[in-house]
C-alpha positions in Angstrom: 6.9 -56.9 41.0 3.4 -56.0 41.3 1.1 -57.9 38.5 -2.2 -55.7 36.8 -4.0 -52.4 37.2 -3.1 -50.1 39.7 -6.4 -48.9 41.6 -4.7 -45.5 41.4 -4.7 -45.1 37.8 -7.7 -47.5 36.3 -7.4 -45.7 33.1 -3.6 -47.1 32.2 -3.7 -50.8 30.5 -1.9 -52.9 33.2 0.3 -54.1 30.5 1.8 -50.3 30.5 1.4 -50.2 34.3 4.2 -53.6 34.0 6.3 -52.0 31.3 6.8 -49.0 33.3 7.2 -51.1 36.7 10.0 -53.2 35.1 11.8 -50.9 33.8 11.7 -48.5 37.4 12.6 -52.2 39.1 15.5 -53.2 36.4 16.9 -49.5 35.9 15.9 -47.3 38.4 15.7 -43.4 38.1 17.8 -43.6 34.9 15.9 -46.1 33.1 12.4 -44.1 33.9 14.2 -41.1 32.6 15.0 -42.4 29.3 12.0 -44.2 29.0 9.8 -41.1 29.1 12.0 -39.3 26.9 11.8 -42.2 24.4 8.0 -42.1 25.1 8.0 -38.1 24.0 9.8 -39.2 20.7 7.3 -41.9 20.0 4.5 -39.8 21.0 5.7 -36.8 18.5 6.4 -39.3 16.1 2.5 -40.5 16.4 0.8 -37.1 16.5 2.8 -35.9 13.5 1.9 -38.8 11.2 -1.9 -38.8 12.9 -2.0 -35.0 11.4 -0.8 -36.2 8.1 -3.7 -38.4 7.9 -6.5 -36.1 8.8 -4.9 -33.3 6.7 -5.1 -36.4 4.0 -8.8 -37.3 4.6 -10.2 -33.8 4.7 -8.3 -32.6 1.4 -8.8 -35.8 -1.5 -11.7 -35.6 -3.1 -13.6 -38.6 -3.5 -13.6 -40.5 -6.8 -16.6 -40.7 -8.4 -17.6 -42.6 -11.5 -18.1 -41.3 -14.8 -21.6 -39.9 -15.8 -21.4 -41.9 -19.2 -21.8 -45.1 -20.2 -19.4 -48.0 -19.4 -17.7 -49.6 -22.2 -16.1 -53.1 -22.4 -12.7 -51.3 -21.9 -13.6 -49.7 -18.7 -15.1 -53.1 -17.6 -12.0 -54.7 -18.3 -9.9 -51.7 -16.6 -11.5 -52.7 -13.4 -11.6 -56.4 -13.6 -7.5 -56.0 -13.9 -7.5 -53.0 -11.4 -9.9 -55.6 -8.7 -8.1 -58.7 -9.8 -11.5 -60.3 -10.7 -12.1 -63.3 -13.1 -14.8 -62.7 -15.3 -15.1 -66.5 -15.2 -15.8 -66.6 -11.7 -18.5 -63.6 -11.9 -20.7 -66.4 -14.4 -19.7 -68.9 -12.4 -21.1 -67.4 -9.3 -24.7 -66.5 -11.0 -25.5 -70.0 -12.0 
């Protein structure tokens, strides 16, 4: 089996160009078969969830922090939320 990039196809990662290779060497027609139409699953799969993510990113708003002051109970909400010491904080400034 032919090792690396195939000066045909630079753009493939050579460890595709193997996967591919071994499986046409090991299984033959058949195996290629199934392996593209595993491949078309995967890649559905992929683009699918990839849409989910930009549809995601585009519609949340982003949090911003209230206007008002900041009370010890909202400092305390976000040392729990961060899982901060307040210790360490002092400790640190020293």
């Amino acid at each position: 089996m032919m090792q690396g990039s195939d000066p045909a196809r630079p753009e493939v990662d050579p460890m595709v160009l193997d996967a591919v290779k071994t499986v046409r060497d090991r299984f033959g027609a058949v195996g290629l078969r199934h392996l593209v139409t595993l491949a078309r699953d995967e890649l559905a799969r992929v683009e699918q969830a990839e849409a989910q993510l930009g549809s995601i990113d585009q519609t949340d708003p982003v949090v911003e922090p209230t206007a008002g002051p900041l009370d010890v109970a909202d400092t305390q909400a976000w040392l729990a939320y961060t899982e901060q010491d307040p210790e360490e904080g002092e400790q640190g400034r020293s």
